[in-house]
Structures are given as structure tokens and as C-alpha cells.
C-alpha positions as CSV (number, residue, x, y, z in Angstrom):
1,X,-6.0,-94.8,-60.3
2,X,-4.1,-92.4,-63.0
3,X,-7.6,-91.7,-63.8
4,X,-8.2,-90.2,-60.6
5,X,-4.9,-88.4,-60.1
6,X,-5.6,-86.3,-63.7
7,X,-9.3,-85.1,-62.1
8,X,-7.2,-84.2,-58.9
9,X,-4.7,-82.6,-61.3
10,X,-7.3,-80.0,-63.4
11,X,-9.2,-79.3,-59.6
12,X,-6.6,-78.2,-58.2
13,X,-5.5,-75.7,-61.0
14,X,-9.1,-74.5,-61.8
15,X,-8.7,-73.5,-58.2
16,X,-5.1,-71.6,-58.4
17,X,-6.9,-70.2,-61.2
18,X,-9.9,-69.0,-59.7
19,X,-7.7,-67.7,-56.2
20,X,-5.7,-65.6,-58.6
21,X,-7.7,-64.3,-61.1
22,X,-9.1,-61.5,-58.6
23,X,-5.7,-60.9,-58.5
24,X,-4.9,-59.8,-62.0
25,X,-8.1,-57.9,-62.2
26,X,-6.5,-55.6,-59.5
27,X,-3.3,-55.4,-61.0
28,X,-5.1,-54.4,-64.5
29,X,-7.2,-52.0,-62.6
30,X,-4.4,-50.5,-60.8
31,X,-2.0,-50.3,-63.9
32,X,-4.7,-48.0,-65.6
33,X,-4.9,-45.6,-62.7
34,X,-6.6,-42.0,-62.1
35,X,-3.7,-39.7,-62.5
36,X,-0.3,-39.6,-64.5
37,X,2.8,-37.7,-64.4
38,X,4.3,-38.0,-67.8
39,X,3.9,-41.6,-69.1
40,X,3.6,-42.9,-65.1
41,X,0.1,-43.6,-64.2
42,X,-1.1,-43.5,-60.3
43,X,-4.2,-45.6,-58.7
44,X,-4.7,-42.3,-56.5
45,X,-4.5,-38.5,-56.8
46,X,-2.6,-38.8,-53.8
47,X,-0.1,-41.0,-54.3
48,X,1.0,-38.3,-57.4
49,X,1.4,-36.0,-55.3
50,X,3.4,-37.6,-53.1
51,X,5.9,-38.6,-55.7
52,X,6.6,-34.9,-57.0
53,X,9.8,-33.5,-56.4
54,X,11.3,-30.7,-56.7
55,X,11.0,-30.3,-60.4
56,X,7.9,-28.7,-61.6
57,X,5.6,-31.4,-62.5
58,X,1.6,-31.6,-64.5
59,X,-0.4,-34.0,-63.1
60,X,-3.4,-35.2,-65.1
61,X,-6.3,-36.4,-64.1
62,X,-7.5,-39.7,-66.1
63,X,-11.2,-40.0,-65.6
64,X,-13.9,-38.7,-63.4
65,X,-12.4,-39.6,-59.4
66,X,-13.1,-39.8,-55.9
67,X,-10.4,-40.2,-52.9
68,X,-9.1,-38.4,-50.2
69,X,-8.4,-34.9,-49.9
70,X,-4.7,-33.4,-51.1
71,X,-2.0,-31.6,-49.5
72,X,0.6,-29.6,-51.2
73,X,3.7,-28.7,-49.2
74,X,6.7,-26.6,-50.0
75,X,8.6,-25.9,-52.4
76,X,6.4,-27.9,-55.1
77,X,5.2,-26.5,-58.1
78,X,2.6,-28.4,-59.4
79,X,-0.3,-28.2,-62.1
80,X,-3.3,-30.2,-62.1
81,X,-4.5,-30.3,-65.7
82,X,-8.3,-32.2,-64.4
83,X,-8.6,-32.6,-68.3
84,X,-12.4,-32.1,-68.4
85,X,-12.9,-34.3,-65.5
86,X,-14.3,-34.2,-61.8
87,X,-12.2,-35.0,-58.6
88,X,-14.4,-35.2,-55.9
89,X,-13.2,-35.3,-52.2
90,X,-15.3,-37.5,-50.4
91,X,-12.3,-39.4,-48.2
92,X,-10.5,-38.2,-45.4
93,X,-9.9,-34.4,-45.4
94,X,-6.8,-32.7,-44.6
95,X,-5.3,-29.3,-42.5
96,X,-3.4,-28.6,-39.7
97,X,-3.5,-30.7,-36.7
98,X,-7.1,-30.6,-35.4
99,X,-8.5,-28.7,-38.2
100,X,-8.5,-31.6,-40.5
101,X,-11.2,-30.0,-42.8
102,X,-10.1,-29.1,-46.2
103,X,-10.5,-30.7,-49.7
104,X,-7.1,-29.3,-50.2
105,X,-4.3,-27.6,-48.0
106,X,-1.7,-25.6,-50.4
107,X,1.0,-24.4,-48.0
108,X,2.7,-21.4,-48.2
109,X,6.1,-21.8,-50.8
110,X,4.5,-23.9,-52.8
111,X,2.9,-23.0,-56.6
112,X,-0.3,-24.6,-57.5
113,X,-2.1,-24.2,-60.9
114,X,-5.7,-26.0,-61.1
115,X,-7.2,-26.2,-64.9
116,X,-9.0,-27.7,-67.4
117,X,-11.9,-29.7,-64.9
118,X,-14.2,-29.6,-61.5
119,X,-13.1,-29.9,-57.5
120,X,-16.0,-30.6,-55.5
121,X,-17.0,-32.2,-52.3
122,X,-19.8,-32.9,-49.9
123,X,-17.5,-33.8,-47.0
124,X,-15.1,-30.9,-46.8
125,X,-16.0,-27.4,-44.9
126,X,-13.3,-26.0,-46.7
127,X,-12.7,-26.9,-50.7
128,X,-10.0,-25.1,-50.8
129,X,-7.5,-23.8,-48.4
130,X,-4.5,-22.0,-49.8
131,X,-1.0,-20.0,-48.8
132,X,0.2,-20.9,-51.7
133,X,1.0,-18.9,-55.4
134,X,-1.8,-20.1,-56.9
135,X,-3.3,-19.6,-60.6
136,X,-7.4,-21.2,-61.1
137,X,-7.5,-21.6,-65.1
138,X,-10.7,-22.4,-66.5
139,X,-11.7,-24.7,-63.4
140,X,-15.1,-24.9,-61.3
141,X,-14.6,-25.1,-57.7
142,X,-18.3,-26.4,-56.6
143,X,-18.7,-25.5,-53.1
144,X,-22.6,-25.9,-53.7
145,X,-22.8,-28.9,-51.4
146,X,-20.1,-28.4,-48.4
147,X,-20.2,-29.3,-45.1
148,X,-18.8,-25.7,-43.9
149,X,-19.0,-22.5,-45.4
150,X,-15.6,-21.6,-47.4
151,X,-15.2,-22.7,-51.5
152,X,-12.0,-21.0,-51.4
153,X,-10.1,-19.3,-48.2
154,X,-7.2,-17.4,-49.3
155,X,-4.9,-16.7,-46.4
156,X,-1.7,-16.1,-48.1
157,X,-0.1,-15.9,-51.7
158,X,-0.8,-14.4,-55.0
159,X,-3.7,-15.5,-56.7
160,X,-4.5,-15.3,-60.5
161,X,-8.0,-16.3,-61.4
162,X,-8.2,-16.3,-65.2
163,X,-9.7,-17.8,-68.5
164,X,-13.9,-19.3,-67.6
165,X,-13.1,-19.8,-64.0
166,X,-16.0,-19.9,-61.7
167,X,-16.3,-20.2,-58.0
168,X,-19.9,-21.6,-56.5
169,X,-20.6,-21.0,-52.8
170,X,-23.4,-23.0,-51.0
171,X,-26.8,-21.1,-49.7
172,X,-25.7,-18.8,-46.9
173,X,-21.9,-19.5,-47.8
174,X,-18.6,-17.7,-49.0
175,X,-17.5,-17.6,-52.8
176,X,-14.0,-16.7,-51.4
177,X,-12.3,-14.5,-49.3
178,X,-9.4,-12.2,-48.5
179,X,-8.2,-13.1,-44.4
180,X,-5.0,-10.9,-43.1
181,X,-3.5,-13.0,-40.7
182,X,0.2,-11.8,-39.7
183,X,0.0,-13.2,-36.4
184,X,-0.8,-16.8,-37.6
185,X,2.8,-16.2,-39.5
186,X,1.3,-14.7,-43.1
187,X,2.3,-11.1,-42.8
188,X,3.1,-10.7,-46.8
189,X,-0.9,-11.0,-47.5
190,X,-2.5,-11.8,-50.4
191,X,-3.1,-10.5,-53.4
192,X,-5.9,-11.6,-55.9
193,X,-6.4,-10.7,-59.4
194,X,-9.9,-11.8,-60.7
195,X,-9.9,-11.9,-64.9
196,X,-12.5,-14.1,-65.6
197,X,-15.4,-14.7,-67.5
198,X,-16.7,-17.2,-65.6
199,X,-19.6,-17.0,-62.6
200,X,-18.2,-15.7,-58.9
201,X,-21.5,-16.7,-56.8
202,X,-21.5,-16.1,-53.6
203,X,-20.2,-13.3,-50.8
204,X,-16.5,-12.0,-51.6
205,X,-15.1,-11.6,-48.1
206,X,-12.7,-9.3,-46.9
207,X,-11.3,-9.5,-42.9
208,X,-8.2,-10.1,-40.8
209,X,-7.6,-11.7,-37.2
210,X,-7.9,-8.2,-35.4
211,X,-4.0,-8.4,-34.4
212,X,-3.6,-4.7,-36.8
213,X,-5.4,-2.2,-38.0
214,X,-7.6,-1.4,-41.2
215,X,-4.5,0.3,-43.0
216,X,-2.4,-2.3,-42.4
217,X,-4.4,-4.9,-44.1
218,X,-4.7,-2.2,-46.9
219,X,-0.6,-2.4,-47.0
220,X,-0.8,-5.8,-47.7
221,X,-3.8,-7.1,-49.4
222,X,-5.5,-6.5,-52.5
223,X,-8.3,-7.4,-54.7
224,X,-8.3,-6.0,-58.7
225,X,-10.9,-7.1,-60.3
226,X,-10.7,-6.8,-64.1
227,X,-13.5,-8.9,-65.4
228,X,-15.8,-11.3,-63.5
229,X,-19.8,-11.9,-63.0
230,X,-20.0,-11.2,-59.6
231,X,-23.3,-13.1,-57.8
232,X,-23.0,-11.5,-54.8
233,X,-21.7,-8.8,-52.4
234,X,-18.3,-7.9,-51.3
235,X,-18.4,-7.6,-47.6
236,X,-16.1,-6.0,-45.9
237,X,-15.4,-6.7,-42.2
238,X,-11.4,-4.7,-42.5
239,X,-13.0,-0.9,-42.4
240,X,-13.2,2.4,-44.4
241,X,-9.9,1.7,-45.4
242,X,-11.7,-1.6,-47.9
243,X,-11.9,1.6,-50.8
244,X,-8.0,1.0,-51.1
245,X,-7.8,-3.2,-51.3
246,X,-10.6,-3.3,-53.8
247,X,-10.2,-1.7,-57.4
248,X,-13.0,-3.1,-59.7
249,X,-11.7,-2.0,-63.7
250,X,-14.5,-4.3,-65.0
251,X,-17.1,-6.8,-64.9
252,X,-20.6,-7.5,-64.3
253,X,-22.2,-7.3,-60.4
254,X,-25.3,-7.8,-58.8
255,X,-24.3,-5.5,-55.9
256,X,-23.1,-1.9,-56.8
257,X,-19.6,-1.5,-57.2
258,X,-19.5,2.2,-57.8
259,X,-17.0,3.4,-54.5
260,X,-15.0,0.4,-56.1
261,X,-14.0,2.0,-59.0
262,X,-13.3,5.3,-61.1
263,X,-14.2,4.2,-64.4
264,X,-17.8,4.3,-65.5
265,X,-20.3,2.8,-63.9
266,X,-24.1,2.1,-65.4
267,X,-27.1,0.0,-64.1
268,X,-29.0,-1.2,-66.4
269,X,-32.4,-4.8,-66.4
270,X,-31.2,-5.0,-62.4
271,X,-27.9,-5.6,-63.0
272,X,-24.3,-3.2,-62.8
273,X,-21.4,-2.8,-65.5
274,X,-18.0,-1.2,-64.8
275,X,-15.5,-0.3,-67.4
276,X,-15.5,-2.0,-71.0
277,X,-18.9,-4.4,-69.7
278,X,-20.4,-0.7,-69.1
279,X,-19.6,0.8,-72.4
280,X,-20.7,-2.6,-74.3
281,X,-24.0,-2.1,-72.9
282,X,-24.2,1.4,-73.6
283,X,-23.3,0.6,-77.6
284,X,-25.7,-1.9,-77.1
285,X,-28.4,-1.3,-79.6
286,X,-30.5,-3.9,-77.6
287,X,-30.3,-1.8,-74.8
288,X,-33.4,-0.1,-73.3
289,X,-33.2,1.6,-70.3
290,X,-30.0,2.5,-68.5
291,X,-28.7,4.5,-65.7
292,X,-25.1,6.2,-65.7
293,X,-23.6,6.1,-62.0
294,X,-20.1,7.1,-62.7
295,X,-19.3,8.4,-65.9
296,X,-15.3,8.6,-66.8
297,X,-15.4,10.8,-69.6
298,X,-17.8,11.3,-72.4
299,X,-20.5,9.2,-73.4
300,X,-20.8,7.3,-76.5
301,X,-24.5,6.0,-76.2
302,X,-26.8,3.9,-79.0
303,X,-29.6,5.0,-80.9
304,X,-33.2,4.2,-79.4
305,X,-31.8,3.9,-75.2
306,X,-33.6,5.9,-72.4
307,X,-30.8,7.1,-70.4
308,X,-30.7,8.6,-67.2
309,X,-27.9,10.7,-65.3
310,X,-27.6,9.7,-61.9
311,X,-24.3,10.5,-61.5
312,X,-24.7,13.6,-59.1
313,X,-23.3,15.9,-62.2
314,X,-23.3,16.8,-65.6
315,X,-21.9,14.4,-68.4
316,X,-21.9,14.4,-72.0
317,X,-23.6,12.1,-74.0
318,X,-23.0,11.7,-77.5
319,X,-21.6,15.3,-77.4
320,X,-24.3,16.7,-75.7
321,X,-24.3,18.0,-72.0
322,X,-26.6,16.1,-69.6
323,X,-27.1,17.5,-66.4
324,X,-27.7,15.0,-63.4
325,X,-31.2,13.5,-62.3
326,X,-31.9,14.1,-66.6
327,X,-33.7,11.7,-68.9
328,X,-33.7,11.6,-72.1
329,X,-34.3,9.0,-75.3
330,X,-31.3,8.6,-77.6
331,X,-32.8,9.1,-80.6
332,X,-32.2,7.0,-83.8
333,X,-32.3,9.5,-86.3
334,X,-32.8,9.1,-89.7
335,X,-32.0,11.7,-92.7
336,X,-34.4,12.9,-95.0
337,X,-32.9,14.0,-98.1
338,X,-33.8,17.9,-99.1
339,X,-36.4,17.9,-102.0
340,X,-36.3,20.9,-104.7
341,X,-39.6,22.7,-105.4
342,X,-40.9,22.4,-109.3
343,X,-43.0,25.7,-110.9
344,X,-46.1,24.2,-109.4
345,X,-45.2,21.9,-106.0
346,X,-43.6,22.2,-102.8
347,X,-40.3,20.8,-102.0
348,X,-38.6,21.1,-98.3
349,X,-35.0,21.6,-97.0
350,X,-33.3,18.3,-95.2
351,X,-33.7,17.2,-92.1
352,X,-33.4,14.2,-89.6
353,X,-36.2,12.6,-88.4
354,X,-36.0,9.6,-85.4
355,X,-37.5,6.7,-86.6
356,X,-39.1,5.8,-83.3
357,X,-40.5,9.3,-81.9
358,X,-40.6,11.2,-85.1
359,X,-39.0,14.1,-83.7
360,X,-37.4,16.5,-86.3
361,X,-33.9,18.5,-86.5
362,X,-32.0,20.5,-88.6
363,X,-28.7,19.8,-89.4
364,X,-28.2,21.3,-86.7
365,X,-29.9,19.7,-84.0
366,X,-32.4,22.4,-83.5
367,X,-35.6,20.8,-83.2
368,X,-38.5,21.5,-85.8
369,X,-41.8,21.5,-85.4
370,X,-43.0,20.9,-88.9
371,X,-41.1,19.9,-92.0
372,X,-39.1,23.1,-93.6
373,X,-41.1,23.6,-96.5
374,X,-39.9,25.4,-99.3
375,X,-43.0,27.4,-101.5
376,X,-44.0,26.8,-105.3
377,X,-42.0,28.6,-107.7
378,X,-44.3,29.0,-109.9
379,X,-43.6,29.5,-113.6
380,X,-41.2,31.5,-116.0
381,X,-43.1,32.5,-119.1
382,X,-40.6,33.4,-122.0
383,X,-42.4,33.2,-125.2
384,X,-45.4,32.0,-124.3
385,X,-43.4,28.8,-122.8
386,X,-42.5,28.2,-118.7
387,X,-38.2,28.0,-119.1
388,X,-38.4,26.0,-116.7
389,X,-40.8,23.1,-116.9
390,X,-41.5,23.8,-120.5
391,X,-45.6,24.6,-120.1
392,X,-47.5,27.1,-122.1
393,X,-48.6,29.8,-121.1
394,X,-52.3,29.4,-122.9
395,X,-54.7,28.4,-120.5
396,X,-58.1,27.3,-121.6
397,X,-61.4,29.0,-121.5
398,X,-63.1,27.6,-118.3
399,X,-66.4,25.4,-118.4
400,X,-69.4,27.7,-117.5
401,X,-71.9,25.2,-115.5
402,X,-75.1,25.3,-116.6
403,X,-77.1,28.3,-114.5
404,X,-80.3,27.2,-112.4
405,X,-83.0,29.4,-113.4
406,X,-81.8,30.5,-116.7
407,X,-83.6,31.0,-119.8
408,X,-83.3,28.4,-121.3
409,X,-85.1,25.7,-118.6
410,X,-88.9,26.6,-118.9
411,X,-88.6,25.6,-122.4
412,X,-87.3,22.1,-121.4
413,X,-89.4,21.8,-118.2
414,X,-92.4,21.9,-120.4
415,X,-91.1,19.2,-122.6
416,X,-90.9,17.1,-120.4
417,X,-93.6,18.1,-118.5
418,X,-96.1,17.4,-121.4
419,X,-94.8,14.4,-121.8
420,X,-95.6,13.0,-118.2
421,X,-98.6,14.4,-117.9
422,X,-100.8,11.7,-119.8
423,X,-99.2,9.5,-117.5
424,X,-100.7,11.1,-114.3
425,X,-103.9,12.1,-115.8
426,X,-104.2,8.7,-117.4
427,X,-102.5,5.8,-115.2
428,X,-104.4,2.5,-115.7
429,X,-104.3,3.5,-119.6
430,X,-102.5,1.6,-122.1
431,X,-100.3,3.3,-124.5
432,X,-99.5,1.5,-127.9
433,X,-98.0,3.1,-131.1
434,X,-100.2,4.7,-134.2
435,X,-99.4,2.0,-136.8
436,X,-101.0,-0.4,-134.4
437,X,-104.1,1.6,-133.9
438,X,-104.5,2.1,-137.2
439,X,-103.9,-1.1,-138.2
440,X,-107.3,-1.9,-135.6
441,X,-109.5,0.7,-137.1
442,X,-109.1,-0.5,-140.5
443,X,-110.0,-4.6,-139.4
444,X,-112.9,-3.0,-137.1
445,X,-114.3,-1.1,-140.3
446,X,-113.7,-3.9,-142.6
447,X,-112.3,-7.1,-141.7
448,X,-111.6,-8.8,-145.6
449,X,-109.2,-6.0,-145.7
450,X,-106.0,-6.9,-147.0
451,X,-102.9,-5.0,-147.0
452,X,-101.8,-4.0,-150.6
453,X,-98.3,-2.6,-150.0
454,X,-95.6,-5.2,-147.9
455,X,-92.3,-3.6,-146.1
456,X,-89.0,-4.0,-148.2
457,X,-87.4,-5.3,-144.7
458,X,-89.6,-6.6,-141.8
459,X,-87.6,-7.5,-138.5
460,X,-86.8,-11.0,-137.7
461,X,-88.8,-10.6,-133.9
462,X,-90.7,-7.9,-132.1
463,X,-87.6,-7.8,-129.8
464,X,-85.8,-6.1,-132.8
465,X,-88.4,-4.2,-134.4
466,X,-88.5,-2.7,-130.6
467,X,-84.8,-1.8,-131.1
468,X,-85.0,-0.4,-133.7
469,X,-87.7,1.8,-132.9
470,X,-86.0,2.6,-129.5
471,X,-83.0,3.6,-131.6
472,X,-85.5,6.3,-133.9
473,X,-86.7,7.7,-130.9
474,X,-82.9,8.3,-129.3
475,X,-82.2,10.1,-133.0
476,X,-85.1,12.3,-132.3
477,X,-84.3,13.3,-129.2
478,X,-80.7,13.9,-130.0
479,X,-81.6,16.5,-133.0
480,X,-84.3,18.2,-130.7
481,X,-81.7,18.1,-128.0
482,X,-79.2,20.1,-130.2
483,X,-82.2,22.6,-132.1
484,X,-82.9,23.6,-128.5
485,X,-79.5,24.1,-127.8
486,X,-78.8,26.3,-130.3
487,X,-82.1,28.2,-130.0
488,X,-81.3,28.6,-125.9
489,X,-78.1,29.4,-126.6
490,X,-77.0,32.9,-125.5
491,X,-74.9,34.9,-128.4
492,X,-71.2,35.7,-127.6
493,X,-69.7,39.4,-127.2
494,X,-67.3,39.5,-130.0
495,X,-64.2,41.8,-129.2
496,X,-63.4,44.5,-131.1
497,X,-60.3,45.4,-133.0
């Protein structure tokens, strides 16, 4: 019996246990949270939110999270430091009663500051909606897969969008715009100021609800756009007066930007620079081919780059005047040192040459059309010795060639014509040397004869006894050689004291 009340006993805990351990694993789960503010962690980004006050607060974002979308009312000042992570609204949305349709609503009086991370969302039409002061700090707001067509609608506010900030619109939507809308309440504007180096894709869109006129948006909204790599157009549904929202001091477009802006303005591999991005590619020694738009003073232009003036008037480049629809090759010149003649070669003046088209200048800049060559000075005889390069002045008799026809050739011609002409007369004759023939006679005439008188040296082989009578025969012909040539030669006029 006490045997069966213990089993009873652990079955009934082992159940207690298995009932609350479920329980715990929440509690652990929810103790970790997705957000903090200070050392306070939160199971949602929206029950953060709700506990901010009226002291300015950071909330920071834990890991990579889903929930429901966020709205910021007034007056809190907030900073959502996303720490490298990814909130993506994929809950209920949020907005005014019956537009319930943004990722976030940041209501006008309140400051909002979004850094450090990724908003996104596949359920929202709006990302972002915002009447709020509002800073974007190195943040990516992924509109790439929305349900409707706004990343970011700005309605009201100042906007700062700084550090590597970029903005991504889905196919066929906006990157953000500029909407004037005093009659919904928001007649103070907004005012953006775009510093980023970061990727703006998508439309930049300019309008107002049609309550006022084009001038009075101009009174109240602006656009200055210092830096930014703009992917996209800015369209502008407000009027002519859209010249005086917009001021573009720099940056990189894909649409031109040139009635945006007074600074310079070039095009250059499909793309357009304003301001510093236009002179960087200008000093640009990578640069091949540009085309100046709007110049804002003089040029300074790299070696090697075909430029073009298009900007409807003269400009100076590199201190030279260009006059419009001109095009020219910035040359990369290169300087040739001057070279000093000697008594007997040519030196030249200097002069630059460009190392890619080999055009010449002076120095100049007056083209040449051959190096400046400077003539031979030939030599300065004082003594019988050049003062300059130290050469004497006594020059040797020149070599006279030997003369065709002269008298001294039908002496030689016969030479050696009698000695090829037993050659012709006789050629299937054999030719051998007197002592040999002798030698036969003697044996045909009497054959006991025996030689009474043997050489003091007799060559080893007939290969040397050959030699050496080769080597005779070149002796002979070297002492007839120089008996003809003296005989031959002509006697020489002897002057005359």
C-alpha cells in the first residue's frame, strides 16, 4: 500500500513538472527580449515604445525581429540604434483611422532618429510615414518588396539624411518624397537635407494637395542635396517654381541635375557629377571621356581625358580657353631635357612631348612640328688641336680604291689567265707535281734504280707533305704578289720646296 502511494507520489510531480516547464521556457524567452532601453529588455519593439516618456530615450534593437508596425506620438524623442540588425514589419500596420498602412507613423512633435540597421517590410504600403524631426543615420529603409508604393513619405518636419544611408524603392515605386499639405494641418513643410553616401533608388517626388500655389510650396519646402547617388529622377508635380525647392551642391545622378545647381556639372561613362563628385572625376587620371555641362569657374582637368565643352560657352581648362561644342585631349606631357650640340653632332633645344599622342611644344605651348634642332658646331682649331673636343687637326691621306681598267690589271689578268687555261683546254687531264713525274721516268727507264741521296726530313704523312707544299706555294704568290705591286705601282709627284 505505501508502495503504491510513493509511484502516485513521483506521477503526479513528473506531471507538475512537465505542465510547467513550457512555462519557464516562456519566461526565459521573454526575459531575453528584442529591444532594451538601458539595462530593461522588452519581448516587443512595441511595448518599448510604449514605455518611453518624456525623457529622451535609445532603444536598441537585440537581434534580427519581426512584429507589428510602430507609432511614435508627440513629444517623444526617441533613437532607434537597430545595432546591425533587421526589424521587419510583417504584423499589423499602423496610421490614421482607415489608413492603417504604414510600417511606421512618426507624428508631428515628435523627434525620431533611426541608425545603425535595416526597416523592411512586405506587408506595409507605406515603410515609413513621417511628420516628425527626423534624422536616418547610416540605416537601409528596404522598400524593395512593399505592398504600396512609398519607402518614405515625408509630409512634415525636418529631415537630416546622413552618414551611408540608403533608401530602396520597389519597381515602379517612390524612393521618397516631398508632399505640401497645409490643408491636412502641416503648413510649416518640410525640409530635407540629403548628405549621404549611401544609394537613393528610386523616383524623388515633389507635390502638394493643390489647396496653394507653386510659390507657396517653394516658401515652405526644400530639398539640398549635398552628396547622395541618386538612382532615379526627381519629378516634380509643384511647377516651374521646383528650380527654388531643389539645390543639388553635390553628388552623383543618373538623371541630369544641371537646372538644379550652379556649381559644375560634368557627364561622364552615362552617369552625372555636381560639385566636389564633378571635380574628383575631372582629376581623375582614370578618366576617359567627359563632358562639362556647367562649369563654375576654371577647370582643373587630368592628363590623358578627352573633354568636351557643352556648356553653351567658353571655359577655361587648365588655363586655356575652350570655346563651347570643343573637343580636345588633355595631353600628358612629358619634358625632354635640352641637349647641347658637340663639334661634330647635333643637339636640340627642350621641349614637351605627350606621352600618348606625341604631340610637341615649346615651353611655351606653341606646338612644333619637328624637334628644335640645334646644328653641329664644328671644330675650333688652335694649334693644330680643336679647343673644344681636343681633336687634331691632321686628317689622313684618304684610301684611293683600286681603279677598273688601270694599268696595272692586264698584267694580272694574264696570270691568271695562263694559269686556267690548261684547265679548259685539258679537263679530263690529270695534273701531278714534277718530282713525281720524274720519279716515273727514271723506274720506266730503269727499274733496279735506287735512289742514292735520302731527305734530311721526310714528312710524317702525305697530308703534311701536302701542307707543307701548300704553304711554298702561298710564299710564292705572296713575293710575286708584292714584285707586281711595286712594278704596277704608279710613282708619286713629290712637292717642291
Amino acid at each position: 500500500m505505501r508502495k503504491r502511494i510513493t509511484w502516485l507520489a513521483c506521477a503526479t510531480l513528473l506531471c507538475a513538472l512537465l505542465i510547467a516547464l513550457p512555462a519557464a521556457q516562456t519566461a526565459l524567452a521573454s526575459g531575453t527580449g528584442v529591444a532594451k532601453i538601458g539595462d530593461k529588455t522588452y519581448p516587443t519593439l512595441a511595448d518599448a515604445v510604449a514605455d518611453v516618456g518624456l525623457t529622451p530615450v535609445t532603444i536598441t534593437l537585440l537581434a534580427d525581429a519581426t512584429g507589428d508596425g510602430i507609432k511614435v506620438e508627440a513629444p517623444k524623442n526617441i533613437t532607434f540604434d537597430l545595432g546591425g540588425h533587421t526589424y521587419n514589419v510583417d504584423g499589423t500596420t499602423v496610421g490614421s483611422s482607415g489608413t492603417e498602412t504604414n510600417g511606421f507613423q512618426l507624428l508631428k512633435g515628435s523627434a525620431v532618429t533611426f541608425k545603425n540597421g535595416t526597416i523592411t517590410s512586405n506587408k506595409a504600403k507605406i515603410l515609413i510615414q513621417n511628420y516628425s524631426d527626423l534624422t536616418l543615420e547610416n540605416v537601409v529603409l528596404d522598400g524593395s518588396n512593399l505592398a504600396g508604393p512609398y519607402t518614405l513619405s515625408l509630409n512634415n518636419g525636418k529631415v537630416n539624411i546622413t552618414g551611408n544611408t540608403s533608401i530602396l524603392a520597389k519597381k515602379g515605386g517612390v524612393a521618397f518624397d516631398l508632399y505640401y499639405w497645409p490643408d491636412g494641418g502641416y503648413s510649416d513643410g518640410v525640409q530635407v537635407t540629403v548628405n549621404t553616401t549611401g544609394t537613393i533608388s528610386g523616383p524623388i517626388e515633389l507635390s502638394h494637395d493643390g489647396t496653394t500655389n507653386a510659390a507657396a510650396v517653394a516658401d515652405h519646402n526644400s530639398l539640398t542635396i549635398e552628396n547622395i547617388n541618386h538612382e532615379g529622377t526627381i519629378s516634380n508635380n509643384v511647377g516651374e517654381d521646383v528650380n527654388s525647392i531643389v539645390k543639388i551642391n553635390g553628388g552623383t545622378f543618373a538623371d541630369e541635375p544641371t537646372k538644379y545647381t550652379g556649381d559644375t556639372v560634368v557627364s561622364s561613362g552615362g552617369d552625372y557629377y555636381v560639385g566636389k563628385q564633378a571635380n574628383d572625376v575631372l582629376s581623375n587620371p582614370n578618366t576617359k571621356e567627359v563632358t562639362v555641362l556647367k562649369a563654375n569657374g576654371p577647370l582643373t582637368v587630368a592628363d590623358g581625358i578627352e573633354l568636351t565643352n557643352s556648356t553653351g560657352s567658353t571655359i577655361t581648362v587648365n588655363g586655356n580657353l575652350i570655346e563651347d561644342n570643343f573637343s580636345l585631349l588633355i595631353h600628358d606631357w612629358e619634358e625632354v631635357a635640352a641637349k647641347a650640340p658637340t663639334c661634330t653632332e647635333a643637339g636640340h633645344g627642350a621641349y614637351w612631348e605627350c606621352t600618348d599622342c606625341h604631340m610637341m611644344v615649346d615651353n611655351n605651348g606653341n606646338a612644333l612640328t619637328a624637334v628644335p634642332v640645334i646644328p653641329a658646331t664644328g671644330h675650333s682649331y688652335q694649334n693644330g688641336v680643336c679647343t673644344v673636343c681636343g681633336v687634331r687637326e691632321d686628317v689622313p691621306a684618304p684610301v684611293t680604291p683600286p681603279k677598273t681598267g688601270d694599268s696595272a690589271h692586264p698584267l694580272l689578268w694574264s696570270v691568271v689567265l695562263l694559269a686556267a687555261l690548261p684547265l679548259w683546254l685539258l679537263p679530263d687531264a690529270e695534273f701531278g707535281g714534277a718530282d713525281g713525274q720524274a720519279e716515273e721516268a727514271i723506274l720506266e727507264l730503269q727499274p733496279d734504280y735506287e735512289p742514292w741521296f735520302e731527305p734530311i726530313l721526310e714528312p710524317a704523312s702525305g697530308e703534311v707533305e701536302s701542307l707543307l707544299f701548300a704553304l711554298q706555294a702561298a710564299i710564292g704568290a705572296g713575293v710575286v704578289g708584292f714584285v707586281l705591286g711595286r712594278i704596277t705601282k704608279k710613282p708619286e709627284k713629290r712637292e717642291q720646296g
